[in-house]
Each structure stands twice: as C-alpha cells, then as structure tokens.
N, C-alpha and C positions, 0 to 999 in steps of 0.2 A: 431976685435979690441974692440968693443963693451962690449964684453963678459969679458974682460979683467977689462974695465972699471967699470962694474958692481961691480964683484966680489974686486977690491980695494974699492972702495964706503963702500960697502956694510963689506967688512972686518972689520972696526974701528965699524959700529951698530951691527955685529953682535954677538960681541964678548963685549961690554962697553953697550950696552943701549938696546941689546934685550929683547923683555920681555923673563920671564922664562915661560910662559905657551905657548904652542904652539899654532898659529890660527887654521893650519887646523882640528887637535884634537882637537877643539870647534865647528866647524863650521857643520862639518859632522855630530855628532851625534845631534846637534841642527836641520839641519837639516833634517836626519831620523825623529826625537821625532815631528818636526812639521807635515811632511808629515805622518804619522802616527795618530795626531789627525786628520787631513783633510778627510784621508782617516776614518775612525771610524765614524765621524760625517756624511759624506756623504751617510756611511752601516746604520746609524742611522735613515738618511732621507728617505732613499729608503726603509727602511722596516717599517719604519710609515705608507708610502703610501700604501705600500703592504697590507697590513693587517690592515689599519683603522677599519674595520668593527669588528672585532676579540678586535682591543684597544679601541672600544668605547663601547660593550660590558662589559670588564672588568671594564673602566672607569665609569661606572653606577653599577654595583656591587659593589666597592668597595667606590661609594660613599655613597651608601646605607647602609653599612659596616661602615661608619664612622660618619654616623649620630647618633649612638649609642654613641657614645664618646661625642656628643653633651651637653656641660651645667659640664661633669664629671672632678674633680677635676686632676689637670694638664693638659689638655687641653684646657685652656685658647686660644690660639689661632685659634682652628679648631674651637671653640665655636664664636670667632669673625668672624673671615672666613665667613661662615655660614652665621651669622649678616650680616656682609656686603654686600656678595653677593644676600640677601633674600632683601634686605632696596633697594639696589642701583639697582640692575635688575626688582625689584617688581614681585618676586616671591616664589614659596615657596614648598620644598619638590627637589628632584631628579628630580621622575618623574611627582609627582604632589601632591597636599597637605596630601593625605592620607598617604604618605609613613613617615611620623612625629606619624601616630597613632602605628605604630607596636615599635616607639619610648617608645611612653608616654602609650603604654597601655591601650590610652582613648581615646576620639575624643578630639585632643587636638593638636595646634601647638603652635612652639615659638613666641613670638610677633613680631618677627622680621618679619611674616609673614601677618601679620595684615595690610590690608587699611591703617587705622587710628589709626597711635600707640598711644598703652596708656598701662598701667600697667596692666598684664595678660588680656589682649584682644584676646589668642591666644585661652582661654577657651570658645569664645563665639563662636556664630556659625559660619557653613563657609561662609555664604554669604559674611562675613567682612574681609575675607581672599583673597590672591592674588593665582590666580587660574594656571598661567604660570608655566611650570614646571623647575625648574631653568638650570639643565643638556643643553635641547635644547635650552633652551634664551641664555644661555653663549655660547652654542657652534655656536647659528648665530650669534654673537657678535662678536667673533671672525672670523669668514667668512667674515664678513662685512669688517675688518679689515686685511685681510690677506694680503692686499696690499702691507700694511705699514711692518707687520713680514715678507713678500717676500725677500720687498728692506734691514732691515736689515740682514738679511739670505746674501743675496746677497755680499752686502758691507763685511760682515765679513769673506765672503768668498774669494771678491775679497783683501783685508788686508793678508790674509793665503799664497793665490797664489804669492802674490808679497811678502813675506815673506821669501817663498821657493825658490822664484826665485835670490832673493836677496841671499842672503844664497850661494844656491848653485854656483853664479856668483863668490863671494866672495872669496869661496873655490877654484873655478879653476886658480881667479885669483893670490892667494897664493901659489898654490902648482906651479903655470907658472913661479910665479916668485923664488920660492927658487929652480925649474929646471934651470932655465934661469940664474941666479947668482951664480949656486954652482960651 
C-alpha cells in the first residue's frame, strides 16, 4: 500500500516541479572529485614524511638558488620575503651570513641583515650582523608550532571526512528513494 502511496505523491512532483538536473548524477561524481583530493593530500602527507631529509636538502639549494634573485628587478616580493624573514627571525643568509657573499661578490649583506639597521649597514663588518642561519630558525619556528598546523591538518581533514560521508549518505538516500517510489 505504501508503495502505491508514494508513487501517487510523488507522480504530480515528478512530473510539474522536478528539478531537471538529476541528484544522483551530482552527488556521485562530487563525491569521487572529493575522495580523490582526500586521498592525493593524504599521498602528499605521507611522502613529506617519507623523505623530509631528501626535501630539506632541496629546500636549502634552492633557497640558495634564489637569493640570487634578491634586490633584481621583478622580484620585488622574494626581495621582501627575504626582508621580512631576516628583520623578524633576526637572521641572515640560508645557512649563515656568508652565503649573501657569493651573492654580492664581496663581503657584503643586505641590511636586512644588520643588528642595527640603518642605511647600507650591511657593508660594515660582520660583527654587526645577525649570525642565526635563517633555513634552521624558521624551520624550529615552525616545530615549535606544529601543534597548531596539526590541529588545523586535522579539522580540515575531519570537514573532508564528513563531506564524503554526507555525500555519499545523500546519494544512497536518493537513489533508495527513486527505487522505493518508481
């Protein structure tokens, strides 16, 4: 009797006021596309772990790599970059203030680098210079806080899960229902 019930009901919506795009053909491939970044991000995570040593390697060559670009026209922002991280860390260089001289071709850093800024101070000697290499102060900077990138790793993880789940609840519950009423 039920089933009867339904399918009159549902007769007059589904014929005057369904939508034209179908749920479940939304639902499904939304949810493939999201279990698909979940899973990618989590390949992501797991081979950072894997091979830190290998990406902190590269991550110091190619910072090295781009201190060269430092100061040079269109690079304004690595140029800042740079600044900020040398002012706010209180440090200076990659690995340590010399790696500024294969820069400048002289004993030489950027002021940014300087104790006591003041206008080309980076020319004086190093004793006026911040000695910390910035690579490792940033990266226990980051350590220090990996509490905090944990929990949001986490949350945004646990937003996905219940994303997927939602989803795919959604879908079973439409395809149940246009089994259940056809």
């Amino acid at each position: 009797m039920r089933v009867g019930v339904c399918h009159e009901e549902n007769a007059a919506y589904s014929h005057a006021s369904r939508p034209t795009v179908n749920a479940p053909s939304c639902l499904l491939p939304f949810f493939i596309m999201l279990l698909i970044i979940f899973v990618l991000e989590l390949t992501v995570v797991t081979l950072f772990f894997v091979y830190t040593d290998k990406i902190d390697k590269y991550a110091q060559r190619d910072l090295k790599k781009g201190l060269h670009l430092y100061g040079t026209d269109g690079n304004i922002g690595l140029t800042n970059a740079w600044s900020i991280i040398q002012t706010d860390f209180r440090c200076c260089g990659v690995s340590n203030y010399t790696d500024w001289f294969e820069v400048y071709n002289t004993t030489r850093v950027p002021d940014s680098c300087c104790l006591e800024f003041s206008e080309n101070c980076g020319l004086h000697s190093p004793g006026t210079w911040w000695k910390a290499p910035c690579y490792e102060t940033v990266k226990m900077w980051l350590q220090e806080n990996l509490l905090a990138v944990g929990i949001f790793g986490l949350c945004t993880a646990l937003v996905q899960i219940l994303g997927l789940t939602f989803a795919m609840t959604m879908y079973c519950q439409v395809v149940k229902a246009d089994t259940y009423c056809a």
